[in-house]
C-alpha positions in Angstrom: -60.9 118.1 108.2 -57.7 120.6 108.7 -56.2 118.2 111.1 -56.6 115.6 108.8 -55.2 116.8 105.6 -52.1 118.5 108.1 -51.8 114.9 109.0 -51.5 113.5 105.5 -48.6 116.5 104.3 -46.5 115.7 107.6 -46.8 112.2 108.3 -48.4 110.3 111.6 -45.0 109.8 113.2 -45.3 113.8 113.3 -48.7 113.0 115.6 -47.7 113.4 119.4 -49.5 113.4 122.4 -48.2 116.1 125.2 -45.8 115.1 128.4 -47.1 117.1 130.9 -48.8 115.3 133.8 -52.5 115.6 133.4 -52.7 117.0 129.6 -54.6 115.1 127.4 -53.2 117.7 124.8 -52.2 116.5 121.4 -49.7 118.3 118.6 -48.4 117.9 115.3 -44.7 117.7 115.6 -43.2 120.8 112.9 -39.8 121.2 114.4 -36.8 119.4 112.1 -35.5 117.3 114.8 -38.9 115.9 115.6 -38.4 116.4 119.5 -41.3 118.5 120.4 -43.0 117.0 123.9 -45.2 119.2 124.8 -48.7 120.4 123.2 -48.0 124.2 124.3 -45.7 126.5 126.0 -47.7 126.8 128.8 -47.3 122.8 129.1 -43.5 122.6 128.7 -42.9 125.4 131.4 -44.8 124.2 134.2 -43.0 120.2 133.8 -40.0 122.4 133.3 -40.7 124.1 136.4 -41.8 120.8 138.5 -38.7 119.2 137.3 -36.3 122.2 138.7 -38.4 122.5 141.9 -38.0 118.6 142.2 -34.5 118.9 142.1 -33.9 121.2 144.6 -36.0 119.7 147.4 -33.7 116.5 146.2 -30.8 118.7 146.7 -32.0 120.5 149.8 -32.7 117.2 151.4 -29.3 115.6 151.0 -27.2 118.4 151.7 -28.8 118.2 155.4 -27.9 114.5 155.5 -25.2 114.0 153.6 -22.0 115.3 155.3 -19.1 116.7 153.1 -15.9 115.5 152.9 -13.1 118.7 153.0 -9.3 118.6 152.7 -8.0 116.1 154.8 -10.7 113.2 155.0 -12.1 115.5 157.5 -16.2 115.0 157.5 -18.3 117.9 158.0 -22.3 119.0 158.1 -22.7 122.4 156.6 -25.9 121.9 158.7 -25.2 124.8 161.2 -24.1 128.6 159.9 -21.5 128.5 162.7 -20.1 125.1 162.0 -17.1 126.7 159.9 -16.2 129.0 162.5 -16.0 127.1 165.7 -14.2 124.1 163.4 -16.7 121.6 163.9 
């Protein structure tokens, strides 16, 4: 009965159902932007988390394949530690 009579002071467009990947969490949207995503902290910190970590393997991935281009034109693969140092 709560729900329900929080429902009817707020609105349904206020009714969300959470982001995350695998919640079947739902919330009542209070913020004043109406922007809220996620049923719970806990929820928004580990997509937050997955997103960040997805990132860097994305970025880890093509800085190993993609060579950089430095002053002159001159292409270069930060692949090896040494590569700066023996001008390769």
């Amino acid at each position: 009965m709560g729900l329900a009579v929080r429902l009817t002071d707020v609105g349904i467009d206020r009714f969300g159902i959470c982001q995350a990947a695998g919640c079947p969490g739902v919330f009542i949207d209070t913020s004043t932007s109406n922007t809220r995503r996620y049923c719970s902290e806990r929820c928004m910190n580990r997509a937050n988390v997955s997103a960040c970590r997805a990132r860097k393997r994305g970025e880890d991935e093509g800085a190993a394949k993609t060579p950089t281009t430095i002053g002159h034109g001159v292409a270069r693969s930060f692949g090896s530690p040494l590569s700066g140092h023996l001008g390769l």
